[in-house]
MARVEX-139357 format. One line per field, with one value per residue (C-alpha): residue number from 1; residue in one letter; x, y, z. Coordinates in pm, 1 decimal, padded with zeros to 6 digits, m for minus. Last residue first. Layout:
resi <- (NUM/...)
resn <- (a/...)
px <- (X/...)
py <- (Y/...)
pz <- (Z/...)
END
This chain:
resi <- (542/541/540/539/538/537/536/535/534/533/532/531/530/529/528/527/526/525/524/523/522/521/520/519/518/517/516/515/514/513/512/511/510/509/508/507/506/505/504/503/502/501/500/499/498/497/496/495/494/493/492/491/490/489/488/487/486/485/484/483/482/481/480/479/478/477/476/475/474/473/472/471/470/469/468/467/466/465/464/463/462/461/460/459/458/457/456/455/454/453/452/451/450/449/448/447/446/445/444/443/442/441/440/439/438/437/436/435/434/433/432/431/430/429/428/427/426/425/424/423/422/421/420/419/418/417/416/415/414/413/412/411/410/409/408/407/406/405/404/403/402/401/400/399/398/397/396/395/394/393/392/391/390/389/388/387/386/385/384/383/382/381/380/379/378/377/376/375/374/373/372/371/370/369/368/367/366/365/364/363/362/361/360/359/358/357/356/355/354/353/352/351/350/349/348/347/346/345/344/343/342/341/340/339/338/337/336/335/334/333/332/331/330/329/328/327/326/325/324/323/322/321/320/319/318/317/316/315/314/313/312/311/310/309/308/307/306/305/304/303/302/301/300/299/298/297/296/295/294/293/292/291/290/289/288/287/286/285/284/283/282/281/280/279/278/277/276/275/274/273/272/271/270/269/268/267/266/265/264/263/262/261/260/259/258/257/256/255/254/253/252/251/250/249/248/247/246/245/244/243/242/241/240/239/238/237/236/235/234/233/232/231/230/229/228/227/226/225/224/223/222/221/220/219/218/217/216/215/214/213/212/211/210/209/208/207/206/205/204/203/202/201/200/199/198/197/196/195/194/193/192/191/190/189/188/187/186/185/184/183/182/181/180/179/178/177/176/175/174/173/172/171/170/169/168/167/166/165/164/163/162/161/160/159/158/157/156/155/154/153/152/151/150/149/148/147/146/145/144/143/142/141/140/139/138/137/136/135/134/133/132/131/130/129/128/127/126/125/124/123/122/121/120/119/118/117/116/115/114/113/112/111/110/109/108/107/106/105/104/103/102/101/100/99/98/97/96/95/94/93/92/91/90/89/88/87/86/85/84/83/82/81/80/79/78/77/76/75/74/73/72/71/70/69/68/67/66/65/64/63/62/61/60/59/58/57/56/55/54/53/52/51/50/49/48/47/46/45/44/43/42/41/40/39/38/37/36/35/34/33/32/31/30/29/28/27/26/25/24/23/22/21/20/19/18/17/16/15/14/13/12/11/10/9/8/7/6/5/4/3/2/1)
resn <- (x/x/x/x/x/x/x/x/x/x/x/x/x/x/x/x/x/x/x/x/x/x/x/x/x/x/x/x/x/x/x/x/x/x/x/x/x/x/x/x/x/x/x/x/x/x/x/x/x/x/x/x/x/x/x/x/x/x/x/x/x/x/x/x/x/x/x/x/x/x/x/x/x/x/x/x/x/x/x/x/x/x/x/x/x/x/x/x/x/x/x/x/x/x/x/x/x/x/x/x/x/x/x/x/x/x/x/x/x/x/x/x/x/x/x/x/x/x/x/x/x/x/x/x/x/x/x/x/x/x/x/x/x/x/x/x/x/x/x/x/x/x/x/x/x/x/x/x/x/x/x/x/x/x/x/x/x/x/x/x/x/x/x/x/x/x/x/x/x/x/x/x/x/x/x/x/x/x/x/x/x/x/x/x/x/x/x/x/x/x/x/x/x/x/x/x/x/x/x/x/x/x/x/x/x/x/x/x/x/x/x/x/x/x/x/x/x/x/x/x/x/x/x/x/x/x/x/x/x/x/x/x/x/x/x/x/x/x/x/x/x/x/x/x/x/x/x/x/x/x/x/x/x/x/x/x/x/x/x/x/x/x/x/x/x/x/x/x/x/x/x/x/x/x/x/x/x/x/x/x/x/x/x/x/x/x/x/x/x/x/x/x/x/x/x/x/x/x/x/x/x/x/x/x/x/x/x/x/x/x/x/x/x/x/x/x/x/x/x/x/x/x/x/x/x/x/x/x/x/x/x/x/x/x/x/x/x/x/x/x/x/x/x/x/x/x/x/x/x/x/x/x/x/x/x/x/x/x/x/x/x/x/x/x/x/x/x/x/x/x/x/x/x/x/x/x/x/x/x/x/x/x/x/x/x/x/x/x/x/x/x/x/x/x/x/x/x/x/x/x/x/x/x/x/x/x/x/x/x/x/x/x/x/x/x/x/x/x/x/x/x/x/x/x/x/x/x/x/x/x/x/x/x/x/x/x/x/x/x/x/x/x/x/x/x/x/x/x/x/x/x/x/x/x/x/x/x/x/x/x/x/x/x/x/x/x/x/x/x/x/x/x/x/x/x/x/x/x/x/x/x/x/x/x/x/x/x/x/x/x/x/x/x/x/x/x/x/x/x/x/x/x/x/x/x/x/x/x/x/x/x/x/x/x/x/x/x/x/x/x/x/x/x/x/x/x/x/x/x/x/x/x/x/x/x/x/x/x/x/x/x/x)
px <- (13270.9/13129.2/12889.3/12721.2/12680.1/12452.3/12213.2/12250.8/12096.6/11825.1/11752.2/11743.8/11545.7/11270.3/11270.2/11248.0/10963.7/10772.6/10702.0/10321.3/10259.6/10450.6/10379.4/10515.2/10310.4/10535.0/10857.8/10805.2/10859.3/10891.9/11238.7/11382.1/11781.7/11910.7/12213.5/12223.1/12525.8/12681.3/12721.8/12329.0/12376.9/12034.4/11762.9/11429.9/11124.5/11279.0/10938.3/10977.0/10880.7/10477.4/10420.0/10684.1/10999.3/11136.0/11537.4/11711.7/12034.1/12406.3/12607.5/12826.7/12643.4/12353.2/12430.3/12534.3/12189.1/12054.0/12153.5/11871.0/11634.1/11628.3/11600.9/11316.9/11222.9/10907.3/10864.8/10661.6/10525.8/10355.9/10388.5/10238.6/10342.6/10391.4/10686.7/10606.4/10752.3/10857.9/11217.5/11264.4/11135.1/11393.1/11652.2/11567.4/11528.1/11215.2/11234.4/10953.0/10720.1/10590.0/10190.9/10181.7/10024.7/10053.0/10189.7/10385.6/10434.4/10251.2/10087.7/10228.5/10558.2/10382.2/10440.6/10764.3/10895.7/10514.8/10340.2/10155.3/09910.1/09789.8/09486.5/09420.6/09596.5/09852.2/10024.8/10316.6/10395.1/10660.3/10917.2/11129.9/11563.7/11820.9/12118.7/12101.2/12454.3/12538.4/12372.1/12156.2/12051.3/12023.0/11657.0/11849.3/12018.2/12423.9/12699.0/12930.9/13172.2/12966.8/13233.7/13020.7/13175.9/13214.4/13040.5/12732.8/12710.2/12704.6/12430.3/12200.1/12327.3/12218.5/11888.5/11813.8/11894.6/11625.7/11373.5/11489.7/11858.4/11930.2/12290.5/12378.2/12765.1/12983.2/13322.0/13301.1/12944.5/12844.3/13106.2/13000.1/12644.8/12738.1/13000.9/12652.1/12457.8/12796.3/12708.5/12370.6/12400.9/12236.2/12133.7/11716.1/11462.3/11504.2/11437.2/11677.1/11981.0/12015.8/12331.6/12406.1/12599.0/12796.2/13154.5/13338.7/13051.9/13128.3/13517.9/13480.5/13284.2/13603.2/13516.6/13416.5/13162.2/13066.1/12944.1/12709.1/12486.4/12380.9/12447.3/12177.2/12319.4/12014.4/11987.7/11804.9/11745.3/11682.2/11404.1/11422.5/11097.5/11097.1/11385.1/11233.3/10925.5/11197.9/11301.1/10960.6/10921.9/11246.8/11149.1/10755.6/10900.5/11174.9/11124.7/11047.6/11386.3/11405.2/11827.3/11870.3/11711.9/12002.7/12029.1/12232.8/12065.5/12330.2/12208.3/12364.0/12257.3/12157.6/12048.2/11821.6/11608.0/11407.5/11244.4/11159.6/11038.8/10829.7/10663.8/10546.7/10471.3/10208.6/10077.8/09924.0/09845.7/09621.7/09259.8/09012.3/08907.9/08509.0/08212.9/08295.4/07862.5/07829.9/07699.3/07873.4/08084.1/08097.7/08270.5/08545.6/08600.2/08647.5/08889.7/09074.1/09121.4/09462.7/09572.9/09439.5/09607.4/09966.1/09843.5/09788.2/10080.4/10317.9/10380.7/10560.1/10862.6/11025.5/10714.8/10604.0/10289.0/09948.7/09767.9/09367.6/09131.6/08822.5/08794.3/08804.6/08519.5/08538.9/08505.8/08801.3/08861.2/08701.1/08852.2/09208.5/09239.1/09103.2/09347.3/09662.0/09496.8/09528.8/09894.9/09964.2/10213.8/10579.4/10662.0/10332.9/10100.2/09740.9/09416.1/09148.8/08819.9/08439.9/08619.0/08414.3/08358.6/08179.1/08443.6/08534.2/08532.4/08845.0/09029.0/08955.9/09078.7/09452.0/09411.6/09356.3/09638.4/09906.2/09757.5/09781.0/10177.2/10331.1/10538.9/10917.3/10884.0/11209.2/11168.2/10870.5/10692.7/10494.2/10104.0/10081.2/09745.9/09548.9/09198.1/08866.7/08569.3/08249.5/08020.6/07671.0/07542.5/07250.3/07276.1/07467.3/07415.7/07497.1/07851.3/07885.6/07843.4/08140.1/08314.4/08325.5/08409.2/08701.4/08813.4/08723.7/08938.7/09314.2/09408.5/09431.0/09577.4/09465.0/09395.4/09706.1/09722.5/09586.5/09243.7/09246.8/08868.4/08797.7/08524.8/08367.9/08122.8/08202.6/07995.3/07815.3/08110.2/08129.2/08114.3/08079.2/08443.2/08435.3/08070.4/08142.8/08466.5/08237.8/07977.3/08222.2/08401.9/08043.8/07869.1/08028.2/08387.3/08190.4/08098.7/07855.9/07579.3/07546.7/07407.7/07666.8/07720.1/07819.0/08167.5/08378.8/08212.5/08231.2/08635.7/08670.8/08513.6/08706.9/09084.7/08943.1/08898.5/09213.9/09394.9/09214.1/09379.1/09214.6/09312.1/09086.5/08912.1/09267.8/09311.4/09446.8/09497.9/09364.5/09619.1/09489.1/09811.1/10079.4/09786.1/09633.0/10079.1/10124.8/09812.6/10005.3/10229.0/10028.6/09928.4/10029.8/09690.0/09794.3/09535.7/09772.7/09826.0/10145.1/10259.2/10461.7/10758.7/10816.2/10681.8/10947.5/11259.7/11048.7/10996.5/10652.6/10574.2/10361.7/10231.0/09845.4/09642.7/09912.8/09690.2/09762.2/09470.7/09512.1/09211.1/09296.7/09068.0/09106.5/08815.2/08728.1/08520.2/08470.9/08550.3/08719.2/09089.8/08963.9/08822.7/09178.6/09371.4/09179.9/09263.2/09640.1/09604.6/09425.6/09717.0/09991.6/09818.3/09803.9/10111.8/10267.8/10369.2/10252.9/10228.3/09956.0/09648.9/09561.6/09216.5/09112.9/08784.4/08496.9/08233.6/07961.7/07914.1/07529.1)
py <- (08741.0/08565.4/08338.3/08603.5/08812.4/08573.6/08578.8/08948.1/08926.5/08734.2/08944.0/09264.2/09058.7/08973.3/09331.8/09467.4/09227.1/09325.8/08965.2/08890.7/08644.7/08802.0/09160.6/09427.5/09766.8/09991.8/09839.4/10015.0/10381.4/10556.0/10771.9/10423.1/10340.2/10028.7/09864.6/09533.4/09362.6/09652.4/09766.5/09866.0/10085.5/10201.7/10480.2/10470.8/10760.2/11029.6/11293.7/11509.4/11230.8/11279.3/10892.1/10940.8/10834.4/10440.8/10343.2/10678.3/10466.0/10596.5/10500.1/10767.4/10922.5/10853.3/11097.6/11388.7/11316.0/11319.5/11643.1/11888.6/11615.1/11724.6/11473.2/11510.3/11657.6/11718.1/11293.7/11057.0/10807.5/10465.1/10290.2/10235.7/10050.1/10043.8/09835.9/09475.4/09181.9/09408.4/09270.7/09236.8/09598.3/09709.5/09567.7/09733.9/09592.5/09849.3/10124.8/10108.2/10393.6/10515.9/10566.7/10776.8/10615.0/10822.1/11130.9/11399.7/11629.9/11925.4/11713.4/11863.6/12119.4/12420.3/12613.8/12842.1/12606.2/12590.1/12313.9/12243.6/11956.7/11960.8/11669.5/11489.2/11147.7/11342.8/11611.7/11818.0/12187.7/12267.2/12019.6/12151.0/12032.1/11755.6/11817.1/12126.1/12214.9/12574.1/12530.0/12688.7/12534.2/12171.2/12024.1/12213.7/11882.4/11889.4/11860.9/12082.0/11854.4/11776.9/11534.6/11303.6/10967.8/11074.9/11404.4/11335.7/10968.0/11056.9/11288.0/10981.7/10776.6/11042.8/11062.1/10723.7/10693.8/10965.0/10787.3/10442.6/10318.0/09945.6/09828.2/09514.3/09552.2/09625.6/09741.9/10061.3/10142.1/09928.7/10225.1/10488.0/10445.3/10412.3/10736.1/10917.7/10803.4/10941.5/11249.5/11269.6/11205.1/11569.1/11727.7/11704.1/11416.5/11033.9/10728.7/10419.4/10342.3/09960.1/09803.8/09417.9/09127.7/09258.0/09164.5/09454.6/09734.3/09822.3/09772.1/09981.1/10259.1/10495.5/10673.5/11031.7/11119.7/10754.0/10713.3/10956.9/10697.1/10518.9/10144.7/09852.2/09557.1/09310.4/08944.9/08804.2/08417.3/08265.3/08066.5/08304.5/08416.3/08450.9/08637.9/08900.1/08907.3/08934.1/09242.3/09369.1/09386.9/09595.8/09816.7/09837.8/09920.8/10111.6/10427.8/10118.4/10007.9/10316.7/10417.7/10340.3/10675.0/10832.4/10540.0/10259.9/09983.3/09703.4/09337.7/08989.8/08697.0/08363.6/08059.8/07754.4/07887.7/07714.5/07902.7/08179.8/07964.0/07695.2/08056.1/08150.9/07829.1/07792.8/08140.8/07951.5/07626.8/07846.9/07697.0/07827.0/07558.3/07473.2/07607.1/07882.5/07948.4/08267.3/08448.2/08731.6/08674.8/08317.5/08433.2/08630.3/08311.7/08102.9/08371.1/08417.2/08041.4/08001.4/07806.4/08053.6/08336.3/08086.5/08054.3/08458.9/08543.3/08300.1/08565.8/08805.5/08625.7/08374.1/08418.2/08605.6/08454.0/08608.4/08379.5/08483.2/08532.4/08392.3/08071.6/08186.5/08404.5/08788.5/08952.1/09080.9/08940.7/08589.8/08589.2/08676.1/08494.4/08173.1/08198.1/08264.4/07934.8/07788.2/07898.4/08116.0/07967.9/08193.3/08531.5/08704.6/08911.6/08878.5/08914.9/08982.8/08928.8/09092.0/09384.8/09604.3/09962.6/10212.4/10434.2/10269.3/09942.1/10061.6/10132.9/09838.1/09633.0/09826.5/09726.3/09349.7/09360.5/09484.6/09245.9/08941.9/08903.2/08577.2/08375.2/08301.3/08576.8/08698.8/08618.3/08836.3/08764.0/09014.3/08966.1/09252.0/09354.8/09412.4/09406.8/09321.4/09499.7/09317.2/09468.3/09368.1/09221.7/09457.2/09680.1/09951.9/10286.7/10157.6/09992.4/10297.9/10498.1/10305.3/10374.6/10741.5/10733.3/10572.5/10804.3/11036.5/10995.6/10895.2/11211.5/11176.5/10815.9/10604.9/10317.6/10316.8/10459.5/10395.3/10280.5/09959.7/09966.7/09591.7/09626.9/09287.2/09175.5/09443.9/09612.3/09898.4/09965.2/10345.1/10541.9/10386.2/10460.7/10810.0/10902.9/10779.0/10999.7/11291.5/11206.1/11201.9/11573.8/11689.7/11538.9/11544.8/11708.3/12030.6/12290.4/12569.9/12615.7/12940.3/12769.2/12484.5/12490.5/12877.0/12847.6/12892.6/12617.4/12413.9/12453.1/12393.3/12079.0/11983.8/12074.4/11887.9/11546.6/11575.1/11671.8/11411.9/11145.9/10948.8/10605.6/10396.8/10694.3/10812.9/10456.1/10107.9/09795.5/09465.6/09187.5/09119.6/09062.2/09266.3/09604.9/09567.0/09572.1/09858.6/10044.2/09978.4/10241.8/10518.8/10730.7/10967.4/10918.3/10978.1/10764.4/10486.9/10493.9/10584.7/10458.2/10733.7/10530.2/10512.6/10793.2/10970.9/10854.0/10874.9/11239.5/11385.3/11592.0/11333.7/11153.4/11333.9/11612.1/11606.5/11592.7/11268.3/11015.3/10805.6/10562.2/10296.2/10109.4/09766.5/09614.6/09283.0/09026.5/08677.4/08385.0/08189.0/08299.9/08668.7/08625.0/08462.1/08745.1/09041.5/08864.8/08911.3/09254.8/09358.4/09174.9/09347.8/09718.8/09627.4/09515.9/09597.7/09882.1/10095.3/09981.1/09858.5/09895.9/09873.2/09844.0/09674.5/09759.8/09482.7/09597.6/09366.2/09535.2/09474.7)
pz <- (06467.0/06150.5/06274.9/06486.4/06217.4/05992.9/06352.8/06307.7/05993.4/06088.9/06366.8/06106.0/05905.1/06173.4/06278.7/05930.1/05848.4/06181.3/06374.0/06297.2/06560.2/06869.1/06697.9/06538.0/06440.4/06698.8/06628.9/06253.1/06414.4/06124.8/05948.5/05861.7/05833.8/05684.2/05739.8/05628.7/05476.3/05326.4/04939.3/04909.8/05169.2/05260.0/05354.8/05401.1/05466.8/05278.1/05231.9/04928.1/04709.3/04639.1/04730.9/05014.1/04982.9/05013.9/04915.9/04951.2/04866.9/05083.1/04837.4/04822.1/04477.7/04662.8/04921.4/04637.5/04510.4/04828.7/04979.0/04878.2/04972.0/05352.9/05607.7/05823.2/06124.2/06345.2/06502.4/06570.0/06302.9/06240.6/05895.0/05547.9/05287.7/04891.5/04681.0/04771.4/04979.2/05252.6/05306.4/04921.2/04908.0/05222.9/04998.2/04706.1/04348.4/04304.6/04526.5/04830.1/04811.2/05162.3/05303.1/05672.0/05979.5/06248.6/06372.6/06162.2/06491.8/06653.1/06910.4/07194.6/07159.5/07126.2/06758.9/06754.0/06464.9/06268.6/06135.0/05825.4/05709.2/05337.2/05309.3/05031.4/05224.4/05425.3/05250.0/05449.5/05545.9/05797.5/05755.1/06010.2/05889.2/05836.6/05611.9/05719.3/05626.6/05722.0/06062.2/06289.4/06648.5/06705.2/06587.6/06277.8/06232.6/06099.2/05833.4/05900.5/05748.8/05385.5/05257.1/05111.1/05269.7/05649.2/05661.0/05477.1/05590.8/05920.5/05861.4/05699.3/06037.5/06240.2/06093.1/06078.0/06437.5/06520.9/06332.0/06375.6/06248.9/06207.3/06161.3/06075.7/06136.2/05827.5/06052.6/05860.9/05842.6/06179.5/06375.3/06164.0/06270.5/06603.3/06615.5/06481.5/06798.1/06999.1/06859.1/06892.1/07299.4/07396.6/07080.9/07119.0/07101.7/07043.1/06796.9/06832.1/06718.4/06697.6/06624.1/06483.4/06649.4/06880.9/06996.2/06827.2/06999.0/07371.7/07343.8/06924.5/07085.5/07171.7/07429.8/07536.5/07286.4/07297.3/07647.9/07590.6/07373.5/07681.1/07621.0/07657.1/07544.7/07484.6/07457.3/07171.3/07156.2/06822.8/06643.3/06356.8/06366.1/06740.7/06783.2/06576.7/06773.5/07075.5/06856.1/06838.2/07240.9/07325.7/07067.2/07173.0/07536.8/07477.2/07755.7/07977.1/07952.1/08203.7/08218.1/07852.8/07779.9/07530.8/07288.4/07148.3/07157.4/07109.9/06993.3/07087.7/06885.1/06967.7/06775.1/06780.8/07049.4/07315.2/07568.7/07257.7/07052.8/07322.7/07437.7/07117.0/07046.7/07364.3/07276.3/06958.4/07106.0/07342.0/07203.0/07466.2/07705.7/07630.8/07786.8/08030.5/08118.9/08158.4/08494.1/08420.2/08748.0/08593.0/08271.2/08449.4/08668.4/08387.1/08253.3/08553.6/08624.9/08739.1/08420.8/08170.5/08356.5/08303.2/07964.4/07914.3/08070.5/07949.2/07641.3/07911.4/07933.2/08228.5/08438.1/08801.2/08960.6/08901.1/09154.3/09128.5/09419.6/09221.1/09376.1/09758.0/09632.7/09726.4/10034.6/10109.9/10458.7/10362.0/10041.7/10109.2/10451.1/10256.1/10000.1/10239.4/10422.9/10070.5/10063.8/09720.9/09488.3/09461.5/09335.5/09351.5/09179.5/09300.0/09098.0/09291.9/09148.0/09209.7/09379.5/09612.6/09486.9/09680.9/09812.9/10082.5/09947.4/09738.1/10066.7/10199.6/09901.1/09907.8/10325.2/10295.0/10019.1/10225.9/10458.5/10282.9/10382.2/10175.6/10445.0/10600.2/10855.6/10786.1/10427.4/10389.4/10039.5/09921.6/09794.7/09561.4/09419.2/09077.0/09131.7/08892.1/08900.5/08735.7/08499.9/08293.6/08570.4/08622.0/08356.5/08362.7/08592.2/08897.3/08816.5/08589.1/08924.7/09065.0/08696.4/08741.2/09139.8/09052.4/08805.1/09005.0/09288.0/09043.8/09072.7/09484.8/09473.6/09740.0/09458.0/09228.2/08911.9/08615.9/08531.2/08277.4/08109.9/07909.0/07709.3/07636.8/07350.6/07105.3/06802.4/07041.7/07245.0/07050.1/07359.8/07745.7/07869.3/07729.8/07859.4/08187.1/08176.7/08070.7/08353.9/08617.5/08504.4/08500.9/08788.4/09022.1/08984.0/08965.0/08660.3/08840.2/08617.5/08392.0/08095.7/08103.9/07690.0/07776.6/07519.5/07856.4/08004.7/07690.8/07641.0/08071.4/07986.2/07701.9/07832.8/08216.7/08000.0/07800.0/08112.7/08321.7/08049.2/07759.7/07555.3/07349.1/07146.8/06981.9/06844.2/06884.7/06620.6/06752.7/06727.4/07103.9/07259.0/07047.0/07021.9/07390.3/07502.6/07324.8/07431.2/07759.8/07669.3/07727.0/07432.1/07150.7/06917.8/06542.3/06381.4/06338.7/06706.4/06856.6/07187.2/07380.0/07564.5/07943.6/08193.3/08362.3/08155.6/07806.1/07913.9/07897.5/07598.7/07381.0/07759.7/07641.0/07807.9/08102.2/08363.7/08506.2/08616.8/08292.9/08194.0/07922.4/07711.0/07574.0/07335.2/07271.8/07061.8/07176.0/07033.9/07320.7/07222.3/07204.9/07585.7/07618.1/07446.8/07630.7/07968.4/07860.4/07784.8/08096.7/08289.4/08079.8/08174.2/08452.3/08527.7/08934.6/08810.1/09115.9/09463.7/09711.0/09475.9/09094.9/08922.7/08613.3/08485.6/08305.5/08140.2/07915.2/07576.3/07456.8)
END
């Protein structure tokens, strides 16, 4: 039988959760045991798909075509353990299904209430389809205090009832600041955030507290006596140089022995960490260093990057090389010349993105690593662009444009509106709503023989995440490949472009998926580790 635990917030928001449920995943995996990570969102958007990256971060995709929170991200790269819709749900998703069986007449007249209905479907969520793991880790968002966030926290305080005896523990996330006036770490912040959680029924088994420097033992003392939990299991989560410490530095502290013993199992041995220890050693350490330029249009939250950010440090790590980051908003470029933000970089990212504002300068970008033979990698969106700035630049198609835009004589890319998934035929509509009405998901794509993105891949067939409504249209690609410009990987039935390439430029490649969302710290994503590599060749030439 699944043993529970849930990870609660309280003080302040983005303190890491969503990181620290993550990294205790990876040492229960590290000790043998098998894991799952669930996440709980208060908001009532029925999934983040139409919420802007800027507000929220990035959407995560799932294989099976779940948009979720980002910290399904972080379960995926720590755990190894691919997502899916069922790990992820939201009070909109939960109120959309109960309000759908009221009006059907499941309730038989009753009155629908917070208690018990929207309770018992959360319950129900959080306790379905465990059967097969050891631990289910449950990450509620939010912050204690919050209104939205009520009952979710009244959902797994019945849980705590209804399980088991001892088959779940609460763990809580909290922020221990550090007053230099006073010269001392304040507790009471944290006294307070624990209060309020006692007050409606829950009292914290471990505290887990993020701070920038080692905790006093009288701190310690304060903590547990006044929050009444072990002085053993109040937890220092101290800041680190990169986000692969985590688990170690966890490790260290004693969270997992002191998950075990709130079980009441016996730690046994250290888990083996020699893994996550040369992960860290690589990137502390590098041989190299290359500079990188994301070009896109929500540089202002690196958040909205997450999984980007994330895969190129992957890519860092398998060539032993340090990746800094140039973050440049893609405006900039429809008033500027890019060549004094671009000459001394060593390779050009163009990330995905929705709507017209900042496709221009995107398209400048692509031109820019064209001509000056940059490494150039273009995702979803910055495919796009780059396959439209080949079309006017080199094909001579000047109106060249994206219907996602208005009308236009040259749709060079256009609404796919009916699509084959697997034996299925999928279809879509252009006045259709906005939330999940994309290609989502894993989708299967034909390498070209003798290509570079097959020599990358190592075969000729592979599947990859998507998110997105256009695609570039066929029509075009013979006079495209006349220029150069190779439609290197379709889909199995070839109406889909999934890759493009120059097979006369140093590495620029252009992908219509999202491949930064399968990459992780020990599986670096192919085209992430050659792009790096490429860059790394770059570097020695500028």
């Amino acid at each position: 039988m699944a043993r529970y635990v849930f990870i609660t917030g309280g003080v302040v928001s983005s303190l890491g959760k969503g990181l620290a449920s993550a990294a205790l995943g990876a040492l229960l995996k590290a000790r043998g045991y098998s894991v799952r990570l669930r996440k709980l969102d208060p908001y009532l958007n029925v999934d983040p798909g139409t919420m802007s990256p800027t507000q929220h971060g990035e959407v995560f995709v799932t294989d099976d075509g779940a948009e979720t929170d980002l910290d399904l991200g972080h379960y995926e790269r720590f755990t190894g353990q691919p997502a899916t819709i069922r790990d992820n749900i939201t009070t909109g998703r939960i109120y959309r299904d109960i309000i759908a069986k009221e009006r059907r007449g499941d309730y038989l007249g009753g009155t629908v209430q917070v208690i018990p209905h929207v309770t018992d479907a959360i319950k129900a969520f959080v306790r379905d389809g465990n059967e097969d793991y050891d631990f289910v880790l449950v990450e509620i968002g939010g912050t204690v205090g919050d209104i939205e966030g009520l009952p979710f926290f009244e959902a797994i305080r019945q849980l705590g009832n209804d399980l088991p005896r001892g088959d779940c523990i609460y763990i809580h996330l909290t922020l221990l600041p550090y007053i230099p006036s006073a010269g001392e770490l304040k507790t009471k912040p944290t006294q307070h955030s624990v209060k309020e959680l006692r007050s409606i029924g829950i009292q914290p088994d471990i505290l887990l507290c993020r701070c920038d420097r080692p905790i006093p033992a009288e701190e310690r003392r304060k903590l547990g006596l006044f929050c009444n939990v072990r002085e053993t299991a109040v937890i220092e989560a101290r800041d680190v140089g990169t986000i692969y410490e985590v688990p170690e530095a966890y490790h260290r502290e004693g969270l997992d022995v002191e998950v075990l013993r709130a079980f009441d199992m016996d730690p046994g041995e250290a888990p083996d960490l020699s893994g996550w220890r040369d992960i860290t050693h690589r990137i502390k350490n590098p041989e190299g260093e290359v500079t990188i330029a994301i070009v896109g249009k929500y540089t202002g939250l690196k958040d909205a990057y997450k999984s980007l950010y994330e895969a190129l440090v992957h890519g860092g790590v398998a060539n032993t090389a340090k990746v800094n980051v140039e973050w440049i908003e893609s405006e900039i470029f429809e008033q500027k010349d890019p060549a004094p933000y671009l000459e001394h970089v060593h390779g050009i990212l163009v990330p995905g993105g929705f709507g017209q504002r900042g496709a221009e300068g995107k398209i400048k970008a692509a031109t820019f690593a064209r001509e000056r033979k940059v490494p150039y990698l273009g995702i979803c969106f910055g495919m796009q662009m780059a396959v439209i700035e080949a079309a006017r630049n080199l094909a001579g198609v000047t109106d060249a444009n994206s219907t996602e835009f208005g009308p236009t004589p040259e749709p060079i890319v256009g609404l796919m509106t009916e699509w084959v998934r697997g034996n299925d035929l999928e279809k879509r509509f252009a006045e259709g709503d906005l939330g999940g009405t994309m290609r989502l998901g894993a989708y299967d794509a034909t390498l070209k023989r003798g290509s570079k993105v097959a020599d990358i891949y190592g075969t000729t067939a592979i599947s990859e995440r998507h998110r997105h409504r256009y695609e570039v249209n066929t029509a075009y690609r013979d006079r495209l490949e006349q220029r150069g410009l190779v439609f290197s990987g379709m889909s199995p039935d070839g109406l889909l472009p999934e890759i493009v390439e120059y097979a006369d430029h140093p590495w620029f490649v252009g992908v219509q998926f999202h491949p930064e969302l399968k990459s992780r710290p020990f599986e670096p994503h192919p085209l992430f580790a050659s792009f790096v590599g490429a860059a790394l060749t770059q570097s020695r030439l500028v």
